[in-house]
N, C-alpha and C positions, 0 to 999 in steps of 0.2 A: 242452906249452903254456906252460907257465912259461920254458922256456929260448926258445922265440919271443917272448913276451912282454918277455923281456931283451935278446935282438936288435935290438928294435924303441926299447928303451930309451923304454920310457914311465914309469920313474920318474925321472927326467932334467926337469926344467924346460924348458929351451929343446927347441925342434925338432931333429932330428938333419940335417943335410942330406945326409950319405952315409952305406951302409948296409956293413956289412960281407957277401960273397958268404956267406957260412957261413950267415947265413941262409936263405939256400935250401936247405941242406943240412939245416939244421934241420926245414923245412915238409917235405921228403920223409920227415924219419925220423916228424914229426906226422902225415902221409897216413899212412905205413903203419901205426903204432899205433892210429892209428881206426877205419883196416879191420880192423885184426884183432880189435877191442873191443867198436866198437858199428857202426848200420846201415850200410846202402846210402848211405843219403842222406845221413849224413857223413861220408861215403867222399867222396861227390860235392863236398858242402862244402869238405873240405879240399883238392881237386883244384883247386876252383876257388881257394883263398887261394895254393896252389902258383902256379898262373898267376899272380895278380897279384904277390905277392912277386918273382917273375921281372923282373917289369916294373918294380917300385921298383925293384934295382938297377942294371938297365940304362938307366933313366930317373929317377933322384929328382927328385920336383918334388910340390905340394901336391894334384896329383891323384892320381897314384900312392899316393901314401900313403893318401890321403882312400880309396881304392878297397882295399887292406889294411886299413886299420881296420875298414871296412866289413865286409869277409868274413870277418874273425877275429871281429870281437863277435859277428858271425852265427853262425859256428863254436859260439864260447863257448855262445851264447844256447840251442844244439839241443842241446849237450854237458849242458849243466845240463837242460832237458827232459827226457830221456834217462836222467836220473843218475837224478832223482828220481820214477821211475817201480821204483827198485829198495828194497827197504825198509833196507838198512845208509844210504843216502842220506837216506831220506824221517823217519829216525831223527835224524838231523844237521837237520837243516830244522828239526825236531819240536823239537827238544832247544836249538838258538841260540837259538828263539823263544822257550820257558819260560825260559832263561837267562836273556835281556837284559831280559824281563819283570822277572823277580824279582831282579836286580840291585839295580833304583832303591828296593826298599822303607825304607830307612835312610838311606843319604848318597850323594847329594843326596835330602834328602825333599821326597816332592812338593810343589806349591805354598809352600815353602820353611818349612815346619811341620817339630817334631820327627818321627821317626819312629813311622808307627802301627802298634802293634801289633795291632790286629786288623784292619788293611787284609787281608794274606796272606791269613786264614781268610775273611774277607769276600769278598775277589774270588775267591777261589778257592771258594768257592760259587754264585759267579755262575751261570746256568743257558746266559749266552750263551758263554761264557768254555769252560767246560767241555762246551759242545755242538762248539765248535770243536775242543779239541783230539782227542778222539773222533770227529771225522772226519778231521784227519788222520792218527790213528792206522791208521784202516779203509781210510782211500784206501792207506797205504804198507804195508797188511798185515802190522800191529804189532798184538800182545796188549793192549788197554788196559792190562787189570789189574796188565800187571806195570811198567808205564811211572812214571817222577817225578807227573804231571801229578793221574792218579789218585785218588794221597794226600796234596792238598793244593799249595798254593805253601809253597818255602823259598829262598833263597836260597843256604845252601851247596849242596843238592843241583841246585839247577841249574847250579853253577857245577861241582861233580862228575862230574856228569852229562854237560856240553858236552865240557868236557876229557876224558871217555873217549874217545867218540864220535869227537868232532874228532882224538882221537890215530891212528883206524884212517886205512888207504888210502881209504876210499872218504870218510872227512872231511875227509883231506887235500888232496884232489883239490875236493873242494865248496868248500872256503876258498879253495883256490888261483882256481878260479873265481869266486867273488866279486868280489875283490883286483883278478883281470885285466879286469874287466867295468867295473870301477871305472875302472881304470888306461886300457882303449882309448875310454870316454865323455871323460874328461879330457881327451884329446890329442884328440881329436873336434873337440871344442869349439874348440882350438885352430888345427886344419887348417880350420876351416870359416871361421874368422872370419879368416883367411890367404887362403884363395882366395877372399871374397867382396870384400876388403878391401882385400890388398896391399900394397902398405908406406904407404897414407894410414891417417890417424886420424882416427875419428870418432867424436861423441857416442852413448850408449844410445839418442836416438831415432830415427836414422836405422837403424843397425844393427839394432833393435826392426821398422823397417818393411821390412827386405831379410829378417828371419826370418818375419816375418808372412806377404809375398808366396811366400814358398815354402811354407809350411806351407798356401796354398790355391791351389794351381795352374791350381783349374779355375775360378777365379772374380778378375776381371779389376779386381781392387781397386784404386783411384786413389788411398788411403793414400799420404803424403808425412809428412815431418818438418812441415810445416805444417800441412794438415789432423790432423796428430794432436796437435797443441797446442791447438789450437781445439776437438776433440774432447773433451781432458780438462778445457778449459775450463766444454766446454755440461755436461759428465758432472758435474764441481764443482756448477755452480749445481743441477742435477738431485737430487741426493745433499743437499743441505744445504738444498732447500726442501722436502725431504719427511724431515729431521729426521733425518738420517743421517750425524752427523760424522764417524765414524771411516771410513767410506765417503770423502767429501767429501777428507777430508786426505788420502788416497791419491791423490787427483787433484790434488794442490798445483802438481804438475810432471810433463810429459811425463817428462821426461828420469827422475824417480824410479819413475814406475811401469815406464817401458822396462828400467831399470836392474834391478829386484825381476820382472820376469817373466824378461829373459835370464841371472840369480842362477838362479832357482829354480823356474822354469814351461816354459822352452822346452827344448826338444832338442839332444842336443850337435851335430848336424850336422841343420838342420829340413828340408830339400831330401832326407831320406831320410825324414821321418817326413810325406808328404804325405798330407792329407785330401780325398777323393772322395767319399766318404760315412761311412754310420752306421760301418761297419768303421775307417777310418781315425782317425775320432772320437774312440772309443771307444778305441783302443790308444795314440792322443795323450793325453786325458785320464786314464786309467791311470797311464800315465808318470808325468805332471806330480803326481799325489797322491805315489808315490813317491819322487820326488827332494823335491817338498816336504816330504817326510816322512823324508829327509835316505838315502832309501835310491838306488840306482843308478835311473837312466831307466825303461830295457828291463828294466822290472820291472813285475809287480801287486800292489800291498800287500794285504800279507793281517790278518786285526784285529787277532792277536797283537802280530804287529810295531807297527799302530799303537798299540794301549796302552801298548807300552814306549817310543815316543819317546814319546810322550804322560809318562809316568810319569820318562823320565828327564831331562827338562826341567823338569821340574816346574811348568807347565802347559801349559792348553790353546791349540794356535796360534793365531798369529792370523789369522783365517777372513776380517775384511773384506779384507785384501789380494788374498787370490785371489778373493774375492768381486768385486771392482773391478776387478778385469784381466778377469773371465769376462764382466761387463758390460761394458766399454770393447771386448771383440775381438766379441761380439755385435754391439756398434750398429758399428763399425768395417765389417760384413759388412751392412750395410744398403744399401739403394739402387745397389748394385754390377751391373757387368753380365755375363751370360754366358750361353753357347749354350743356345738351346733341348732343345738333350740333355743340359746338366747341371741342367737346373730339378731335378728329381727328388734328384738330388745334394743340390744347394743347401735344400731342406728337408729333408733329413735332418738336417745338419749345424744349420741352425738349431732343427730341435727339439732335437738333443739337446745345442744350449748351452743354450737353455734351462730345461732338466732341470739343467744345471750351476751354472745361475746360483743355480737353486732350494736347488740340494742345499748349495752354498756360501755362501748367506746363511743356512742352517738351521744351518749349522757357526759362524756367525757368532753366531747366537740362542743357541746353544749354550752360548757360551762366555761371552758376558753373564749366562744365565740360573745358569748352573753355579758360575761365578767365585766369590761371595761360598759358597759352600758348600763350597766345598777346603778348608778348616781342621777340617772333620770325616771320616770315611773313609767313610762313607757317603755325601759326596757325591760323593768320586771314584768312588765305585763306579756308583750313578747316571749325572755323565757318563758312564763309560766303555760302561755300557750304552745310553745313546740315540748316542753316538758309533760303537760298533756298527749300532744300526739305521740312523743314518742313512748310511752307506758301504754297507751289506753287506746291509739288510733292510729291513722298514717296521715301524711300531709303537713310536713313541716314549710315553713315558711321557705320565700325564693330565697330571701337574702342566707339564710344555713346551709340551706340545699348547695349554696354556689358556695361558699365557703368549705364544705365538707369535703366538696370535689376539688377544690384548689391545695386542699391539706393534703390528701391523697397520690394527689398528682406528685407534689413536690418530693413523694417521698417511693416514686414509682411503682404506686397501689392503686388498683383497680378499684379494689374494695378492700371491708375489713376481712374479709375471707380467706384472703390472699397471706396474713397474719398468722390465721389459723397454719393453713396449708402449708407454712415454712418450717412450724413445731413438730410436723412430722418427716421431715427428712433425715432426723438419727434413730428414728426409732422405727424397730424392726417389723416383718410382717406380723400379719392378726395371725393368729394360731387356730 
């Protein structure tokens, strides 16, 4: 995989225009190693990247390629499934996550504080913290008892720890996949906005409304570079009469919120990640929490990982941005037209922005509410636990819960629903 992966020359900046034929040579010696390793079905997978690999070099062009990248991240995507269903894999998973965790405890210290020393023994009593990694010790049919996680957070021993692991073959091979998954999103990104585009240039907001259109295929959105400035206009005056600046400055400019979603919200190629319904939704917004959370697309973050970018940032993101993009492609999905056989569709997808919009401005409270309490370790500990509940579970703490409700009140909202529900009062019926 790794020597296809350098055939393809995706760490290479510019596009490649010719391929060298060894490539193909490569993808048959990749077929046969798969078959002989893991299933059927990635037998079949790499049979099919053999095919298209064929076809980039007897045709290079931005489709071809766009059709390789495609079946190789897919490759990658069932190869990593597959790995970590084995426990020398599920070990490595286990083991990066406590690592990069217990990394940030010292330098950088979070929220830009000395280092605390009783954060480690703190969080690592956590009850949410340590429920997690106990499950994936059980899912990969690992001993707790004998595992880092067990007896505490340290930071040499995670860094001990990783470095074992990651030294066998089968951590070897989990890295290498990482790296590539990273490396065919990259060039994605790149082939996509090549065929959609061509050798014209244009601003983030047009390009923002050719990803938009593809990422809902079945609903017949009139979205333009104009209506979407006029959008982030009414979204402006909306956000700032109900006392929501940092909301508000998100909409200052199409062009910057276009710009902050095709950064860090959309898909490296969106015309493969389309939504139809609840399913499509749901694997789109997954995505987008993990690249925002600085990990690969075609990923589901899991909480470990988030409390370590969390921790080694040293703080909490910033929540109104994707909060405002979640509202802006909401009301953007308003009044639009489409078949009587995707109505069914089209409320799925609206419930479950909805649910997004909710979970994203909660992430927003969050980090208001949390902020002035980072300079002790108990309040990171706190955040990190209603930061778990809110992604992964329900039951935030009293002291948010009252807080939420007082933010709310003052600003004559029930809920965040009620937000939603006022983006549609200029926009016309469904058709």
């Amino acid at each position: 995989m790794t020597e296809f992966g350098a055939g393809l020359r995706l760490d290479e900046d510019e596009l490649p225009s010719l391929f060298d034929a060894g490539l193909l040579d490569t993808s048959l010696l990749l077929e046969e190693a798969l078959t002989r390793e893991f299933s059927a079905a990635l037998a079949q997978r790499a049979l099919a990247l053999r095919l298209a690999t064929k076809v980039l070099i007897e045709d290079p062009s931005p489709d071809s390629m766009a059709l390789v990248l495609h079946e190789f991240g897919a490759l990658l995507g069932d190869v990593e499934s597959e790995m970590l269903d084995r426990p020398s894999a599920a070990e490595w998973r286990m083991a990066k996550q406590y690592s990069a965790l217990t990394a940030n405890f010292a330098s950088p210290a979070p929220a830009e504080n000395q280092g605390f020393s009783e954060l480690p023994k703190m969080l690592g009593n956590s009850a949410w913290l340590t429920g997690r990694f106990k499950e994936m010790s059980a899912a990969g049919g690992l001993e707790w008892g004998g595992l880092p996680p067990s007896k505490g957070l340290s930071r040499n021993v995670g860094k001990r720890w990783f470095r074992r692991v990651a030294g066998r073959a089968s951590g070897r091979l989990c890295t290498r996949l990482q790296r590539l998954k990273n490396g065919v999103e990259n060039r994605s990104r790149q082939v996509w906005l090549l065929r959609r585009l061509g050798e014209d240039e244009y601003g983030p907001s047009p390009i923002y409304v050719f990803a938009h259109v593809e990422l809902f295929p079945g609903i017949h959105s009139r979205v333009n570079e104009t209506s979407l400035a006029l959008e982030c206009a009414r979204l402006r005056g909306l956000a700032t009469g109900l006392q929501l600046p940092d909301l508000a400055l998100c909409f200052e400019s199409a062009d910057w919120i276009a710009h902050y979603a095709l950064s860090f919200l959309l898909p490296p190629s969106p015309g493969e990640w389309p939504v139809r319904g609840a399913r499509g939704l749901r694997r789109l917004l997954d995505g987008r929490l993990s690249r925002w959370y600085f990990g690969a697309f075609d990923h589901r973050m899991e909480p470990v990982e988030m409390a370590a970018a969390v921790l080694r940032i040293g703080r909490p993101l910033f929540y109104e941005r994707v909060a405002a993009h979640a509202l802006l492609e909401y009301s953007l999905l308003q009044g639009v037209a489409f078949s009587r056989s995707a109505a069914p569709s089209w409320m799925d997808i609206q419930s479950g922005l909805e649910r997004e919009f909710s979970t994203l401005l909660d992430g927003y409270l969050l980090r208001v509410f949390y902020y002035p309490q980072l300079k002790k370790p108990d309040g990171w500990c706190a955040y990190l636990a209603d930061l778990h509940a809110l992604h992964f579970e329900s039951g935030f703490s009293d002291g948010f819960l009252d807080y939420r409700a007082r933010f709310l009140q003052r600003r004559g909202l029930a809920s965040a629903m009620e937000i939603l529900y006022r983006t549609t009062e200029s926009h016309g019926l469904v058709q």
